[in-house]
C-alpha positions in Angstrom: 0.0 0.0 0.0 1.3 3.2 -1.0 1.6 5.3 1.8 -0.1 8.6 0.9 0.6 11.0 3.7 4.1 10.7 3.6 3.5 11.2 -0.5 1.5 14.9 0.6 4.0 15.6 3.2 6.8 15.7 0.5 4.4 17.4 -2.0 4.0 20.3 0.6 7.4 20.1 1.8 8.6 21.2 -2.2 5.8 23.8 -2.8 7.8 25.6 0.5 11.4 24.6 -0.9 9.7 26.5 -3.9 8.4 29.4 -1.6 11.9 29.6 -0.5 13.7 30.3 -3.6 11.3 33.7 -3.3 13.3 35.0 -0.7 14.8 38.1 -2.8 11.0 39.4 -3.2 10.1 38.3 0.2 13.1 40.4 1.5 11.7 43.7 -0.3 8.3 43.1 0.8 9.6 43.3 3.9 11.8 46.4 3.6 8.2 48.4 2.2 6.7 46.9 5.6 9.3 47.7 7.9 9.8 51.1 6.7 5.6 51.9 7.1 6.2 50.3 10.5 8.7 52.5 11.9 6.8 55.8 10.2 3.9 54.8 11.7 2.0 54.3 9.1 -0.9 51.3 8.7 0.2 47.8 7.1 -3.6 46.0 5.9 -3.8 42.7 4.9 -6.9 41.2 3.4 -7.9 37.8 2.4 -9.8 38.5 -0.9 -11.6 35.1 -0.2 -13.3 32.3 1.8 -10.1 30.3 3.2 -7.6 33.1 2.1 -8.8 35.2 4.9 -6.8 31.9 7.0 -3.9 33.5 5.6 -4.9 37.2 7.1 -6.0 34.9 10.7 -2.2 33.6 11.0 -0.6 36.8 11.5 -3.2 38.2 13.9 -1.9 38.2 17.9 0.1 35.3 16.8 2.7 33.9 19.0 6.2 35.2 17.0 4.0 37.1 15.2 4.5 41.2 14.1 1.9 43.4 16.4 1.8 46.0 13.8 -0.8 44.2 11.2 -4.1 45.6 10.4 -6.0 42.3 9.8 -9.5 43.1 7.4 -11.6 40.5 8.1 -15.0 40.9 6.7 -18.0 38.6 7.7 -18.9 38.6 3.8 -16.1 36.4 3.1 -15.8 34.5 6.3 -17.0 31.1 6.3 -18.3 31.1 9.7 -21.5 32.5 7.7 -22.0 30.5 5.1 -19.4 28.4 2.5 -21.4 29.7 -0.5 -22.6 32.7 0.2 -18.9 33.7 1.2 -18.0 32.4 -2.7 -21.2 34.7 -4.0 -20.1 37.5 -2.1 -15.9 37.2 -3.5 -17.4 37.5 -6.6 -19.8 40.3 -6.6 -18.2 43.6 -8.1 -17.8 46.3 -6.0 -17.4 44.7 -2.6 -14.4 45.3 -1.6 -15.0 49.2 -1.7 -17.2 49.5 1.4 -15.1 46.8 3.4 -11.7 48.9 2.3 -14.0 52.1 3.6 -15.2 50.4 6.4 -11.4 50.1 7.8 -10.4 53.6 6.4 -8.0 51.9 3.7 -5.7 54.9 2.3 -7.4 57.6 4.9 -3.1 58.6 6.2 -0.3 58.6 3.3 2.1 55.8 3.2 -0.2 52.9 3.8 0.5 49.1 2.5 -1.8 46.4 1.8 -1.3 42.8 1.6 -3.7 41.1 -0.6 -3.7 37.3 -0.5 -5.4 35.5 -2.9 -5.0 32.0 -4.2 -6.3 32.2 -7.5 -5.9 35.8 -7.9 -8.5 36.8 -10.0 -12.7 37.4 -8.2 -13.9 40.8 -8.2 -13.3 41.0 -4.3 -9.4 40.6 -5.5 -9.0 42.5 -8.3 -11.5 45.9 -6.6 -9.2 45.8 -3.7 -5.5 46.2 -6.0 -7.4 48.8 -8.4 -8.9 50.7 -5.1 -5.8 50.7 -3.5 -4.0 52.0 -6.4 -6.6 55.4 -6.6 -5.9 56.1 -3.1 -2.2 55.5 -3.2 -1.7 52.3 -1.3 0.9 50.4 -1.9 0.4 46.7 -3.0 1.8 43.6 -2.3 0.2 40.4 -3.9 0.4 36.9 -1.9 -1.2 34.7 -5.4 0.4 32.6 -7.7 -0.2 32.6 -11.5 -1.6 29.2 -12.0 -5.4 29.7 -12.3 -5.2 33.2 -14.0 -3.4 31.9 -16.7 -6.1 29.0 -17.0 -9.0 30.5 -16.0 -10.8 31.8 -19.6 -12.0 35.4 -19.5 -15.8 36.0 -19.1 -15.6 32.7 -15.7 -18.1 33.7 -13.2 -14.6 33.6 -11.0 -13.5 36.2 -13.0 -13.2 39.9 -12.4 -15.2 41.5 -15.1 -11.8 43.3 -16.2 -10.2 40.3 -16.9 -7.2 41.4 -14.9 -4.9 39.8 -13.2 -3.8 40.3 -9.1 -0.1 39.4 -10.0 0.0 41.9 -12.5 -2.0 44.6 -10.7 -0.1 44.3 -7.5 3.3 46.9 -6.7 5.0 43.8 -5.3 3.9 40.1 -6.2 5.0 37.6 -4.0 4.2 34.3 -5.7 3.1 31.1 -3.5 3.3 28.5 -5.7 0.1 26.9 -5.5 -0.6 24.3 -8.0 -3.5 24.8 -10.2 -6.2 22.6 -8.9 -4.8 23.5 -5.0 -5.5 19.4 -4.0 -2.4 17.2 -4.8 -3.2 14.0 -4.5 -4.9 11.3 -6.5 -6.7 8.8 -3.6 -7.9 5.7 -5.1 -11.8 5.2 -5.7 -11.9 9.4 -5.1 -13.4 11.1 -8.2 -11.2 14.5 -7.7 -7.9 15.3 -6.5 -7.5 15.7 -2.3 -4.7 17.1 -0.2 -5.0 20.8 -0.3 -1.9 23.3 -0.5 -3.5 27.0 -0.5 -3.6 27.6 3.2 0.4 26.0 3.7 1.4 28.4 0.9 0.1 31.7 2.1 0.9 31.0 5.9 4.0 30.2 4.8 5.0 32.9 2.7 2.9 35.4 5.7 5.3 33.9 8.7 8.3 33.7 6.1 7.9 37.4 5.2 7.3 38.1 9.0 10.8 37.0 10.3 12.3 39.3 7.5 10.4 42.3 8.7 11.6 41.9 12.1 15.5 41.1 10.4 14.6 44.9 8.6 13.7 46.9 11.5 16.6 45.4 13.9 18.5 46.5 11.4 16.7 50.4 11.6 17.7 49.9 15.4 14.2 49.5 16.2 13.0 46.4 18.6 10.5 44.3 16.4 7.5 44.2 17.9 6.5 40.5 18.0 4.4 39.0 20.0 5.5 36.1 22.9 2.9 33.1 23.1 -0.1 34.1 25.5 0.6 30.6 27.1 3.8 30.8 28.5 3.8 31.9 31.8 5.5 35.0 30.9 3.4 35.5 27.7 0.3 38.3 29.2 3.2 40.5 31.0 5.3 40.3 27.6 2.8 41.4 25.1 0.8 43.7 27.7 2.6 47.0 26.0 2.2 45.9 22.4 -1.7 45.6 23.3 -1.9 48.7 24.6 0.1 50.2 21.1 -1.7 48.4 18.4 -5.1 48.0 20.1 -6.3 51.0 19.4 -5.7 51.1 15.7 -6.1 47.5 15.0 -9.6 46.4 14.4 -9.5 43.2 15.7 -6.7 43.3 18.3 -8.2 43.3 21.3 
């Protein structure tokens, strides 16, 4: 019997060997991030999508995780209320303008937003680059180029632009998902399981962390990273970043 989840441990273990090789683009993403951070400016970061808002969730009070991040996450997208509706609501036009107004997206110069998206190409998505650009935010893209290349123009996944969030973005960080996202062939299964989306963009989220906090020790400025909530020491240690980035992060405390 083959043994399959040793097979989709070493198909996951390549997709972050792949992730890896990003490191120079990873790097300055970083430097943008670091640099907002230490001017005070606001770092976003919205998951254009059902389980890319896991992606956003990762970063948020995470233990060894930045403090600075202004998580968006909207209950349109969220699946706690409802799988489909969350892929209706990714998809209608115009969207992603309230929920970018709704956390005063571009309201202070010098602002950044990270947009992860697997596929890279629902309205949600591609509102939420073309917004940012009009109000002078600067992108970075967490997506990969494997279903917008596919993906025919005119798909009800589509953006009615056709565009592309790799294209659109300042910065593209690519995550290598596979087109298809499930790797593996099981036997007597009709369509492929073992999916990658949600290694990929954690991985790329807690990958492009650690070189933020490389960029600011380098500015001389502490990183401010959270310690595990826990460890015994873990409410005393994160007690000042609380009372820093509670007030200006949404869903902080």
């Amino acid at each position: 019997m083959n043994n399959d989840i040793e097979a989709y441990a070493s198909a996951v273990g390549a997709l972050l060997k792949d992730i890896a090789q990003e490191e120079p683009v990873i790097r300055k993403a970083a430097k943008v991030i670091a640099d907002a951070i230490a001017r005070g400016s606001m770092v976003h970061i919205m998951g254009t999508g059902g389980h890319s808002n896991m992606g956003v969730e990762e970063v948020l009070w995470r233990a060894g995780g930045i403090a600075a991040w202004n998580p968006i996450l909207d209950p349109g997208t969220n699946l706690i209320h409802g799988a489909k509706r969350s892929n209706f609501i990714e998809r209608t036009p115009g969207y992603a303008i309230g929920v970018m107004n709704a956390y005063s997206v571009g309201a202070k110069p010098g602002e950044v937003m990270i947009i992860i998206n697997a596929y890279g190409i629902n309205a949600m998505t591609i509102d939420t680059v073309l917004e940012c650009k009009k109000r002078g935010v600067f992108t970075i893209a967490v997506t990969s180029e494997s279903y917008c290349n596919v993906v025919p123009l005119g798909a009800k996944s589509r953006h009615p632009s056709g565009k592309n969030l790799y294209q659109e973005a300042d910065l593209y960080i690519n995550n290598h998902l596979p087109y298809g996202d499930a790797v593996m062939d099981v036997e007597g299964c009709p369509t492929a399981m073992g999916t990658t989306s949600t290694f990929c963009n954690c991985f790329v989220m807690n990958s492009l962390e650690i070189e933020i906090a490389k960029a600011l020790s380098g500015m001389g400025i502490t990183p401010p990273v959270f310690m595990s909530a826990n460890l015994p020491e873990g409410d005393a240690f994160n007690k000042a970043l609380e009372a820093k980035y509670g007030p200006i992060v949404k869903h902080l405390l």
